[in-house]
C-alpha positions in Angstrom: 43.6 135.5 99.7 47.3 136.4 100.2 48.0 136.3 96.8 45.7 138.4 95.7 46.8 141.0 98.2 50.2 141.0 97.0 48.8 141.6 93.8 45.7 143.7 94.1 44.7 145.5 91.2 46.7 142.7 88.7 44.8 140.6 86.5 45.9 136.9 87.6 45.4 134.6 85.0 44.0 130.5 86.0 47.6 129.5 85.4 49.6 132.1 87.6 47.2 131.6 90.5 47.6 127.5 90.5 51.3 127.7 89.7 51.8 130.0 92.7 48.9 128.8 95.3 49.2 125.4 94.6 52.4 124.9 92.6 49.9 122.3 90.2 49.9 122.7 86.4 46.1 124.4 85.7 44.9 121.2 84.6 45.4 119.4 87.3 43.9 121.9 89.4 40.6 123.2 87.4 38.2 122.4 89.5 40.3 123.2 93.0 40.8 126.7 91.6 36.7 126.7 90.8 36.1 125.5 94.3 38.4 128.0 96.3 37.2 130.9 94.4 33.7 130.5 95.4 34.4 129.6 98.8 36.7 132.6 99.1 33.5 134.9 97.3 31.6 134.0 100.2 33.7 135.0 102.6 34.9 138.0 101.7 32.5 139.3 99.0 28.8 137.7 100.4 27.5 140.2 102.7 28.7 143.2 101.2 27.7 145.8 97.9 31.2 146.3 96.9 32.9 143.2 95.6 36.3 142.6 95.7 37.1 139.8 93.8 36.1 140.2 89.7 36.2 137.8 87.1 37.7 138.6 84.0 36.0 136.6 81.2 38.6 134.4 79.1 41.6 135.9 81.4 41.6 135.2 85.0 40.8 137.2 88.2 41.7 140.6 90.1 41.0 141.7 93.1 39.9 145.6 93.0 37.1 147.6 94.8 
């Protein structure tokens, strides 16, 4: 979650976000980076209209009302 408030707004790619989280190459880390994002969708992004967290097909992930 911390990293994407430092960097709200960026499109974080697979890699950046397990290099930086984790410091684990992305494969490694595929299906710990699948795991966290859904448990960190249902905290923050469950109960509410607006989501927060976006997927960006083929690219990664930003964080952006």
């Amino acid at each position: 979650m911390e990293y994407f408030l430092r960097n709200k707004g960026t499109v974080l790619s697979r890699e950046e976000i397990t290099q930086n989280v984790w410091d684990m190459p992305l494969e490694a880390s595929t299906n710990l980076l699948n795991v966290y994002m859904n448990s960190l969708r249902r905290k923050i992004d469950k109960d509410f209209e607006t989501k927060l967290i976006h997927t960006r097909k083929g690219i990664g992930f930003v964080m952006k009302e």
